[in-house]
N, C-alpha and C positions, 0 to 999 in steps of 0.2 A: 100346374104351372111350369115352366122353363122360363130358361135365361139366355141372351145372347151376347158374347163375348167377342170384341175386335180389336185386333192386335195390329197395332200401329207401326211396323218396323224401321223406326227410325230415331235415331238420337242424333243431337248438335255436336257432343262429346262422349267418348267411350269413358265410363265411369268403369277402371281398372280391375276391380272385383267383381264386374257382374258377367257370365254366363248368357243372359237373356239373346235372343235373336232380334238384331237392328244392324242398322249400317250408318252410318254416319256420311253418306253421299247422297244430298235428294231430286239425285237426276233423275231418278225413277220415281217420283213420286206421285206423280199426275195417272201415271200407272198403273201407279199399287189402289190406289184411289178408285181410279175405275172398276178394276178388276176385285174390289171389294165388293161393290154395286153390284158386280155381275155375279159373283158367289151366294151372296146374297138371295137372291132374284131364284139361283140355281137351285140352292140346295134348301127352298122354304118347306119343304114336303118333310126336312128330318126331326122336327118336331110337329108334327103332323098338326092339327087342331088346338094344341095347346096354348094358353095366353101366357103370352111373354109378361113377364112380371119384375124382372129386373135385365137393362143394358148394362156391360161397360166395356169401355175403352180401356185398354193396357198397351202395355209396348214393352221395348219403346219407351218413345216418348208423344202420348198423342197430341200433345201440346204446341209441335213443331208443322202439324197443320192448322190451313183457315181457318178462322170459325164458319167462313164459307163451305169448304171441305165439310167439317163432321154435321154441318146439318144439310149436305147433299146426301150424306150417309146415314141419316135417322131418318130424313125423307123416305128412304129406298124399304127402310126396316118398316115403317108405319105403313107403305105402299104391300109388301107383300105378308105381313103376319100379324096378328089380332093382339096389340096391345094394349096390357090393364093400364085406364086413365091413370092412375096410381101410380105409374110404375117408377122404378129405384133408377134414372140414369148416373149411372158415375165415368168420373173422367180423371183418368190421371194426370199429373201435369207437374210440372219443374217451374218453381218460384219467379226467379225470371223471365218466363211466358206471360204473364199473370199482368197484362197490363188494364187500365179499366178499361179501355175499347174492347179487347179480348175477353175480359170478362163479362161486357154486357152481350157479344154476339153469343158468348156460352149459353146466356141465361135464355136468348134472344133461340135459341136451339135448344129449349126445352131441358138441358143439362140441371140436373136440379142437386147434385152432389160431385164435391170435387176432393180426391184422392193426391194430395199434394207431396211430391219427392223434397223435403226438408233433408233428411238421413240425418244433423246436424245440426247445433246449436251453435259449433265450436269453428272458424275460420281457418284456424290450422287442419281438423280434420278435414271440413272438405276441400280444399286444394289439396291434402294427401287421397284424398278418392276421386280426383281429377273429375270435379262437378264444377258443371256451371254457373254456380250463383253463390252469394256469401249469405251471412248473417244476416246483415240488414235488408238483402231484398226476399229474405225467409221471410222475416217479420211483417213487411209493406205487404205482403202478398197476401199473407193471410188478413190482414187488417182490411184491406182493398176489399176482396171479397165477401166478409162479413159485414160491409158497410155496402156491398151492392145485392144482399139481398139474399148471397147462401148458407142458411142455416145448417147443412149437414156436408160436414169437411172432416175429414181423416187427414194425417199425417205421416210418414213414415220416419222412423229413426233405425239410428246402427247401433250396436254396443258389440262389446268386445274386442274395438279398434284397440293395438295394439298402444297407441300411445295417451291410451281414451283412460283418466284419472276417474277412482269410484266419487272422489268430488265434483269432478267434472259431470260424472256422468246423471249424479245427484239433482245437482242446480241446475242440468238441459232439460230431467223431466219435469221438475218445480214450472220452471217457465215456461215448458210444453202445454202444460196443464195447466197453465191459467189463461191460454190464448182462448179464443171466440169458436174453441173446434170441440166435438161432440165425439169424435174417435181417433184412436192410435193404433199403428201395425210397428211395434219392434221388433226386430228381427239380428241375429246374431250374426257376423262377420264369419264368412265362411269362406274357406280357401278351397276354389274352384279351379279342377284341371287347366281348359282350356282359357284360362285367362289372363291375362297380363301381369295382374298381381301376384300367379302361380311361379310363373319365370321369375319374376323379380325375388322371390322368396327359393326359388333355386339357386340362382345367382347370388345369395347372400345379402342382398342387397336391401330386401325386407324383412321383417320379421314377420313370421307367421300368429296365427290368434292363437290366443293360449288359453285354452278352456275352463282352468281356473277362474281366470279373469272374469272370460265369459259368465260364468256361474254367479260370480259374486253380484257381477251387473245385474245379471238377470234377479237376484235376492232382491234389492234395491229396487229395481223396475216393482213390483209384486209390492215391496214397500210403499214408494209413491204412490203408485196406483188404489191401494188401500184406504191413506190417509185422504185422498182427493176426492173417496166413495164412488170410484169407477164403478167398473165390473170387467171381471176378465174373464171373457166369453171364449176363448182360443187359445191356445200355446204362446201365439205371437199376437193377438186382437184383443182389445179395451176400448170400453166405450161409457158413455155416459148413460144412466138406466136406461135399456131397452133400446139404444140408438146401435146396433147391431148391422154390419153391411150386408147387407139383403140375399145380394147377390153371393156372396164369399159362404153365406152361411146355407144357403143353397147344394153349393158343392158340397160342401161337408155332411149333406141331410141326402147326398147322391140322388138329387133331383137333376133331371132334361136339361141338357144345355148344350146349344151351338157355337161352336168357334167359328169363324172368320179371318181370312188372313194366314201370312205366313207363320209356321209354325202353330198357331193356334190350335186346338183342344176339344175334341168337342166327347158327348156320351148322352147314349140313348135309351140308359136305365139296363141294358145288357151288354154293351161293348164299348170298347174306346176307339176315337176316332183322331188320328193326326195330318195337319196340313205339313205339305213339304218346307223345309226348313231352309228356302232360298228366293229371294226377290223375284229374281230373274225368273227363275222354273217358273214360281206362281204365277207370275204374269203370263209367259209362254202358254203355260194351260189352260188357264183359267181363262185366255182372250182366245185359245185353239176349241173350249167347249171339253178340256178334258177334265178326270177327276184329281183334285188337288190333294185328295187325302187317301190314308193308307188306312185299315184299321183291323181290330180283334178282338174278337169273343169272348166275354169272360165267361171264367167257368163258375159255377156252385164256390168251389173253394176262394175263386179272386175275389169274388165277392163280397164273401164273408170276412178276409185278410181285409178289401178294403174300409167295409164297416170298421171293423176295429181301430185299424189304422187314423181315421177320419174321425169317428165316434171319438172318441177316445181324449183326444187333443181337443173338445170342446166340452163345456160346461153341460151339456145335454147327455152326456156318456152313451152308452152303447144299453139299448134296452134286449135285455137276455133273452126273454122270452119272446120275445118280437122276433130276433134271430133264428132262436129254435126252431119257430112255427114254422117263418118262412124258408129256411136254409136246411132244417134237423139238424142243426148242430148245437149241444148244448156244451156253451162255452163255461159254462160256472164247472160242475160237471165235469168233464175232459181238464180242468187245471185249479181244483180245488185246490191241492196244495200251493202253490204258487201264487193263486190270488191271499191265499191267507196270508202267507210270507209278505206281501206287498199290504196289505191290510195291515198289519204289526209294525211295519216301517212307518206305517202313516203316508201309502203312494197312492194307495186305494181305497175306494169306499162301496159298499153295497147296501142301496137304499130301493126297498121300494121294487124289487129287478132290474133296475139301472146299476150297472158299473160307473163308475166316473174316479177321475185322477183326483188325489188333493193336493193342494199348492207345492210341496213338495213334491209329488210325480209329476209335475208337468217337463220339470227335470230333466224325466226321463221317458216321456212319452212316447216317442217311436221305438224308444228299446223294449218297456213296456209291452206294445200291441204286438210286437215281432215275432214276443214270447209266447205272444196268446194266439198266432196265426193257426191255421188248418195246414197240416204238412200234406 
């Protein structure tokens, strides 16, 4: 199986703490549009024969194209690569996109899951993360949708905004989780170099996250989520039994997957592959017939780091002896002491020849694998 991954570079508003590649001008978007098409088309040979099994749209914001646009664009993918009837498309999208004509052309495009930027419960937060949409057309958005027919919607939220109360934060998941959606992606407020947020916390003028905070929220999050009879399949992933994003859980199992687009990502089971990180270039290239991406080799050792890494942070852990055979590296072995030590804490557990984190390590999950790396 593989997956194919399209990055949509474009947002309406710069939301201050994110990092991601987008531009907020869409004079080039007719473009970038084309020049999808044509990558597309190009580079169908790098997952060679394999059936695509999960799309998604990311950015960005894909939501800021037609629904004419994204099914020129899944025309192009069903036209050059064998995919499963089955298959997981997801679509990210920002609440106020979310109108019911846009939502019936999504469905109208074969879109059968949407990946929805909420970050918020709270109206003060989001005008302090300078998004576009409030409260109440969070809530229309998801309602809308689940009354036109999509049964599998993810959510994203933030925690450890700086002025984000553990009451607050409490009574967002309560009512996250009673909406009409079957998964959540929380993810913790992170102060990114090159971001607007970075300066303004230079400047004094923000406060930076405060990882206490963080921690606490994240206690809470693990809390809710418990009593709601989730599951938490990932560091930052929950879901409703077995409603798992297909595609997300893919990468983390380092199955075939193709990016698209600027920026975008791709890997071919032995190397990584990156598009260039500029509008303009991509287009330039990609309309001149040249290669949009750079990439490299991994070795025995990256690979093994990335297992862990990856493994690790979801509910499936890292199976030892599967490493062994494949890699010879016997990670139990080379860091008995240390797993034990993390066993005793209550971070780890070894069942079976799976490693896996306990609710408590997920805490600490990349410090974790870092330790257990191949030097």
């Amino acid at each position: 199986m593989a997956g194919i991954y399209i990055h949509i570079p474009f947002c309406k508003k710069a939301c201050f703490y994110c990092d991601f590649h987008f531009s907020v001008s869409f004079q080039q978007k007719d473009e970038v549009v084309a020049s999808l098409i044509k990558e597309l088309k190009e580079r169908k040979n790098f997952i060679g024969q394999e059936e695509v099994k999960t799309i998604y749209f990311g950015g960005g914001t894909p939501s800021v194209l037609s629904a004419g646009n994204i099914s020129e664009i899944l025309k192009e993918v069903y036209a050059q690569y064998t995919v499963n009837d089955n298959a997981e498309i997801t679509f990210e999208c920002n609440p106020d996109d979310l109108s019911k004509e846009y939502l019936v052309g999504l469905k109208e495009c074969g879109v059968n899951r949407l990946s929805i930027g909420i970050q918020s419960l709270n109206d003060e937060s989001l005008t302090w993360m300078n998004r576009s949409h409030n409260v109440t057309q969070a809530l229309q958005a998801i309602d809308s949708a689940a009354a036109f027919g999509f049964r599998d919607m993810s959510i994203d939220l933030i925690y450890g905004i700086p002025m984000l109360t553990e009451d607050e934060w409490r009574q967002t998941l309560k009512r996250a989780l009673a909406m009409p959606i079957n998964h959540l992606s929380a993810y913790s407020l992170t102060l990114e170099e090159n971001t607007p947020y970075n300066k303004l916390v230079e400047q004094k003028k923000y406060k930076k996250p405060n990882d206490d905070d963080a921690s606490r929220h994240f206690e809470i999050l693990l809390e809710e989520i418990k009593l709601a009879g989730w599951e938490h399949y990932e560091v930052s992933n929950f879901c409703k039994a077995g409603n798992y994003s297909k595609h997300n859980t893919a990468y983390w199992q380092n199955v075939k997957y193709l990016g698209i687009g600027p920026s975008a990502h791709s890997f071919d089971g032995r190397g990584r592959h990156w598009n260039v990180r500029s509008n303009k270039e991509y287009i330039q290239k990609t309309q001149a017939g040249e290669s949009v991406s750079e990439s490299e080799e991994l070795s025995t050792k990256d690979i093994v780091n990335e297992t862990l890494l990856t493994g690790l942070r979801t509910k499936w852990g890292v199976n030892l002896a599967e490493v062994k055979e494949q890699y010879e590296y016997d990670i139990a072995a080379t860091n008995q002491t240390q797993i034990m030590e993390w066993q005793q804490k209550d971070w780890l557990e070894m069942k079976d020849g799976v490693l896996r984190l306990r609710a408590d390590g997920f805490l600490f999950a990349d410090y974790i694998a870092s330790e257990l790396f191949v030097l």
